[in-house]
N, C-alpha and C positions, 0 to 999 in steps of 0.2 A: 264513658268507659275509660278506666286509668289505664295504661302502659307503661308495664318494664323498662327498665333502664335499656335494658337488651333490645327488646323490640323497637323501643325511638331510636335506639342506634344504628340498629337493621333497617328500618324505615331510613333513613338520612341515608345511609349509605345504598340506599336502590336508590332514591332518588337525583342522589349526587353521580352515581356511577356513568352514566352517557356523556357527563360531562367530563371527567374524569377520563375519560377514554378518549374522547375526543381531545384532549388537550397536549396528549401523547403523540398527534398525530399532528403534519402539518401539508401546505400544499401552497404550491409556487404553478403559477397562469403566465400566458404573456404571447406573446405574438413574434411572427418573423417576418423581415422582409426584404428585398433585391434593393441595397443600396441604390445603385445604378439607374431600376426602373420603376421603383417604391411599390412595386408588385409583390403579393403574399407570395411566400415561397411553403412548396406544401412536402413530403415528404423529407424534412429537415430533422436528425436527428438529435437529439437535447438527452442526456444524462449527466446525475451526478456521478464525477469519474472515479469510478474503480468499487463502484457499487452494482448494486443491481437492480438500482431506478432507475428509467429510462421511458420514454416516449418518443412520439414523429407530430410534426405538424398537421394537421389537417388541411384541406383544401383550399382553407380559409388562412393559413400561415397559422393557426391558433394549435397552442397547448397547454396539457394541463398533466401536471405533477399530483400525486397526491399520494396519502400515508407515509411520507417521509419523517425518515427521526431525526431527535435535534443533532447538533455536531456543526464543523466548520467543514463544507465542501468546496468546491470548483465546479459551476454549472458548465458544461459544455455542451456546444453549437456547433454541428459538425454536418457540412454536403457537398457531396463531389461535387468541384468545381469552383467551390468556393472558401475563403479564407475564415479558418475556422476560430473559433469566439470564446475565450473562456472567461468567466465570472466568480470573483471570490465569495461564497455567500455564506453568511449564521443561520444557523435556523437553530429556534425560531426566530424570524425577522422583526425587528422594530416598529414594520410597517406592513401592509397588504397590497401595496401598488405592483401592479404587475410589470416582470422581468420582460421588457421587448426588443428586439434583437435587428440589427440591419447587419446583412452580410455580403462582401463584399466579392466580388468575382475576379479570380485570378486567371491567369494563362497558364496553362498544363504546358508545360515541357518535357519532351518527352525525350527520355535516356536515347543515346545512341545506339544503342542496343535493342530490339524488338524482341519481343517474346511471343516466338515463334511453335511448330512441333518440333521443328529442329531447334532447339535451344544453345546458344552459342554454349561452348565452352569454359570460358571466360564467366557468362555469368552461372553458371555452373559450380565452380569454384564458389565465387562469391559466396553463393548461397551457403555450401557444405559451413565456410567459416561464419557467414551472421547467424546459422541455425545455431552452431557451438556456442558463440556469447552472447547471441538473443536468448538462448532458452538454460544456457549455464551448466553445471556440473551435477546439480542434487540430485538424488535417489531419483524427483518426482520429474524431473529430464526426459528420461526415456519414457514416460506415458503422457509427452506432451508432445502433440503433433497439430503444424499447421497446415490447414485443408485449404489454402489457395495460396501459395509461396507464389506464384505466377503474378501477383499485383505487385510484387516487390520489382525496383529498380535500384541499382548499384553506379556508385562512380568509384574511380580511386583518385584521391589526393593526394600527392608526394609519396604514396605505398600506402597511404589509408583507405581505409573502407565506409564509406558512406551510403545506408540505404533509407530509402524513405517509399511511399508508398499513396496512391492520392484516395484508392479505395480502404475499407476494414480490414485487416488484417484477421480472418478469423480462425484462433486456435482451440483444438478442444484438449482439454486437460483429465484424463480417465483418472489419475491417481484421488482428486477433489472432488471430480463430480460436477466441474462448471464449464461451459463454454463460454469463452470470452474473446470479444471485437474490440482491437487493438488499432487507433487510430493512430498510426505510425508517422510523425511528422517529419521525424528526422532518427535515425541510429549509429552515432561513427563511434567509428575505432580508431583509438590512438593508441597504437603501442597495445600497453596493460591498462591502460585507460577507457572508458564508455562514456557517451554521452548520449541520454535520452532525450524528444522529446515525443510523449504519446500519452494520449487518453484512454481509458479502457471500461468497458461495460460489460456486467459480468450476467448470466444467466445459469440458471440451476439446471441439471439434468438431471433426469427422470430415471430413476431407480430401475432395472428390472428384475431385482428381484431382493427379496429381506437381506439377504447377507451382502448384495453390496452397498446397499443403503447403510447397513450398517458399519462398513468397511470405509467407506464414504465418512461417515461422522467420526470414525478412532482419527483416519487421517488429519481431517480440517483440525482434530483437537491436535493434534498433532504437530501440525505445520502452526499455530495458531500457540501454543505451551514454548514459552520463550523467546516467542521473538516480543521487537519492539516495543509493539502495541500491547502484548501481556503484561513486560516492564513498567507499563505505563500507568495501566488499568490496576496494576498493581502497589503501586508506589504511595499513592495517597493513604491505600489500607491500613500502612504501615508492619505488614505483614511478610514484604520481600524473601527471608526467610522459608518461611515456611511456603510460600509459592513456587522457590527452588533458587531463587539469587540472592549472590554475595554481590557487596559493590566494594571498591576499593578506588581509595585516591592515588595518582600513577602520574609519573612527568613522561610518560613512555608508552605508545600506541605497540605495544610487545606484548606477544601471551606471557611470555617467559627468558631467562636474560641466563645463558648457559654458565657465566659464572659467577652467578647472582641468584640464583632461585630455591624457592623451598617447595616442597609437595605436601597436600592434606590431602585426605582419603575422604570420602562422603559416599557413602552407598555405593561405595566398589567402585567411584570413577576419582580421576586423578585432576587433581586441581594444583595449579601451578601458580605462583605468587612472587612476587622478588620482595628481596625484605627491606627495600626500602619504598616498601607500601604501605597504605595505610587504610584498616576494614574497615567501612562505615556499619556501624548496626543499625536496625529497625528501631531504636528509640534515639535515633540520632537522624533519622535522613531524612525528616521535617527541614533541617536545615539545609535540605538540597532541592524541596522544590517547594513551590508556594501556588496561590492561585493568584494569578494576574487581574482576569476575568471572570464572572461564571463560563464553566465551561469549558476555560482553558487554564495548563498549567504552564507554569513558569519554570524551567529549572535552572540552575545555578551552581558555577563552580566555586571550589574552595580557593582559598588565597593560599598561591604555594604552590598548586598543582595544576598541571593544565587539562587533565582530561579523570572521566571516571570510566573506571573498569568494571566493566559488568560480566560475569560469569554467572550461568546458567548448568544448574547441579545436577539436573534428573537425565540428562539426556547427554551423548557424546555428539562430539562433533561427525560428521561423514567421512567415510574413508576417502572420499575424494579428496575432498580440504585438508585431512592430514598430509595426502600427499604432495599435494601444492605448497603445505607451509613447511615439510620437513619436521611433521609434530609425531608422536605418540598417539594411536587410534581412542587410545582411555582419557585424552584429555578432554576438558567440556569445551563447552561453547563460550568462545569469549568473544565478547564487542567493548567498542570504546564509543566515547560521546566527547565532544571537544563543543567547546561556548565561544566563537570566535571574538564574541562581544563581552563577554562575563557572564552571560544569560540566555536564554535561547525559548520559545514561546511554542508549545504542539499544544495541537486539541484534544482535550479529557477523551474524550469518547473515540475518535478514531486514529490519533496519534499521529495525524497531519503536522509537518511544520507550519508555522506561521510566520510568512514575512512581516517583518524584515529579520528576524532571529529566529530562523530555521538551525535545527541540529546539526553539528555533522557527524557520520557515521561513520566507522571503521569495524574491521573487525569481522566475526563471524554472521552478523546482522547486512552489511553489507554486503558479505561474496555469498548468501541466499536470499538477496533481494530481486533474483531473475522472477519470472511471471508463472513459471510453475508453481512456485510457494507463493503466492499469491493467493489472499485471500478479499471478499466483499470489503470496504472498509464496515458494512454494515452486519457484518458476522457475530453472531453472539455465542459462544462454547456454551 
C-alpha cells in the first residue's frame, strides 16, 4: 500500500513524539548523608531555588528530581541542623552520575533573646522594621504575610539589624497565588543597604474560585511584563520595541538630570532621557549581547559608556517609588545594568547571573526585587 507524503509524515511524527517529549524533560538522583556519621540522612530537603521543584529524602537519604527544564539553577540542600549545601548545575547535564550530598552538623546558637508569649519588646521592634525591608514597598506588600515570624531571631550590630532564621521561613503571597519557604541564612541592614543570603521554594496555591484564578494569571503577567527576566527573554528576539523597551547608552545610573533632560510621550506615559544619551534600536542591539554558551547570553557594554538604561513603556512606575525618588507618578520604569568586567554572563531561560560575571542592577529592577514580586524562576506568561 503507497502513503501520502502527509501520512509518512504523520506516521514519523507519532512515532518520534515520546521521544520528543521526553527530551523536554530532565531529572537529577543522588543521595544524602551525615558527614560526621556517614549515616543517610532522611527527610532533607533539595530544591532547585526559587522554583517550584522540590523534594525530601527518603529513609534511605535517596532522592529524585524529575521533569525539570533545561536552564542554569542552584541545587539546594537544606535541614535543621545542619549546614546547608548549594550546587551550581546545567541542565541538561553532560553527564547522568548522580548528585550526592554529605552534610555537615552545626551548633545552633541561640539569640539572647527567647521567644516567648510574652515577646520581648525589643525584638518586637525588630520585627516591625525586617517585615518593612523584607517584604519592601510594592502594591503586592500588603497581600504578603508571614505565617511564622516566631523562627526569626535578631542581633544588632553598631545600630544594625541582622536577622537570620535556622527553620523555613514560610510566606504566603495572595496577590500571585504562591506560597513560598524562604530559607533565610542571613538578612542585614545597613543603613539603605541589604544584604541577602536565602533559598526559596515556591508552591502554587489552589484557586477557589474562576475569578481568582484568573485574577491570579493578570497578576503573575503582570509582575512578570518588565521586569529583568522579560528584558531578557526578549532581547535576542530583537524585538525590544515592540515588547515595550527603550535602551539607551548613559554614563549616569539617573532616570533624569533636572538640568539636563528631555521628555517623550508613549501611550500617555512620560519618559525622561538627558540628551547626552544615546538610543539603542532593535536593529542594533545584536551588538549588546551575544551567546557565550548554548543557553546562556552574554551581554556587553559599549566603549564610552558605562551602563545601559533600560526603560520599560507600558506601565508606570508605583506611587511608592515615585515617592522615594522625588519623580513624577507618569514616569516609567527605569533600571540600569553596569558590566563591571566589560561583560556580564545570565541564563537565556531564567535570567540568573552567572559567576563570575554576574550583572549588576540598579534602578527600578532593583527596588522591586523584594519577594512579593517574585516570581518561579520556572514561570512561563
Amino acid at each position: 500500500m503507497k502513503l501520502s507524503k502527509t501520512a509518512v509524515l504523520l506516521l514519523c511524527f507519532t512515532i518520534l513524539l515520546p521521544f520528543l517529549c521526553r527530551a523536554q524533560n530532565y531529572q537529577i538522583t543522588g543521595k544524602v548523608i551525615n558527614t560526621e556519621t556517614q549515616q543517610a540522612l532522611s527527610g532533607v530537603n533539595i530544591f532547585l531555588d526559587k522554583t517550584t521543584f522540590g523534594t525530601t529524602t527518603n529513609q534511605n537519604g535517596r532522592y529524585f528530581l524529575k521533569d525539570l527544564p533545561s536552564g542554569t539553577y542552584q541545587l539546594v540542600f537544606s535541614f535543621v541542623g545542619f549546614q546547608q549545601v548549594k550546587k551550581n548545575i546545567k541542565i541538561p547535564r553532560s553527564y547522568d552520575a548522580p548528585i550526592n550530598v554529605s552534610l555537615k552538623p552545626r551548633l545552633l546558637v541561640m539569640d539572647s533573646l527567647l521567644i516567648t508569649d510574652n515577646r520581648p519588646d525589643r525584638w518586637l521592634r525588630n520585627l516591625k522594621v525586617f517585615k518593612k525591608r523584607f517584604l519592601g514597598y510594592t502594591k503586592n506588600s500588603d497581600d504578603t504575610e508571614i505565617l511564622n515570624p516566631e523562627v526569626l531571631t535578631f542581633q544588632r550590630k553598631a545600630g544594625d539589624l541582622v536577622a537570620h532564621s535556622e527553620e523555613p521561613l514560610k510566606l504566603r503571597n495572595e496577590a500571585l497565588g504562591y506560597k513560598i519557604d524562604v530559607y533565610l541564612n542571613e538578612f542585614s541592614i545597613y543603613g539603605s543597604y541589604l544584604r541577602t543570603d536565602a533559598s526559596s521554594k515556591f508552591t502554587r496555591m489552589e484557586a477557589e474560585s474562576d475569578r481568582q484564578r484568573r485574577r491570579w494569571e493578570w497578576e503573575r503577567k503582570r509582575a512578570y511584563e518588565g521586569s529583568f527576566r522579560h528584558f531578557i527573554h526578549a532581547l535576542p528576539k530583537g524585538n525590544l520595541f515592540e515588547e515595550g523597551f527603550r535602551i539607551l547608552l548613559t554614563d549616569h545610573p539617573r532616570i533624569y538630570s533636572h538640568d539636563n533632560e528631555s521628555a517623550d510621550t508613549y501611550r500617555g506615559l512620560q519618559f525622561f532621557g538627558r540628551r547626552d544619551e544615546v538610543e539603542v534600536n532593535d536593529d542594533q542591539t545584536d551588538e549588546l549581547w551575544g551567546y557565550h554558551k548554548l543557553g546562556q547570553i552574554r551581554l556587553t557594554s559599549t566603549k564610552g559608556y558605562d551602563y545601559l538604561k533600560v526603560v520599560f513603556m507600558k506601565e508606570r512606575s508605583e506611587r511608592s517609588l515615585s515617592r522615594m525618588m522625588s519623580t513624577n507618578f507618569s514616569i516609567n520604569q527605569v533600571s540600569f545594568l553596569k558590566f563591571p568586567k566589560g561583560s556580564a554572563l545570565v541564563d537565556a531561560k531564567t535570567a540568573l547571573g552567572i559567576p563570575p560575571k554576574p550583572p549588576v542592577i540598579y534602578g527600578y529592577w532593583a527596588w522591586s526585587s523584594n519577594i512579593p514580586e517574585w516570581l518561579p524562576k520556572n514561570y512561563k506568561p
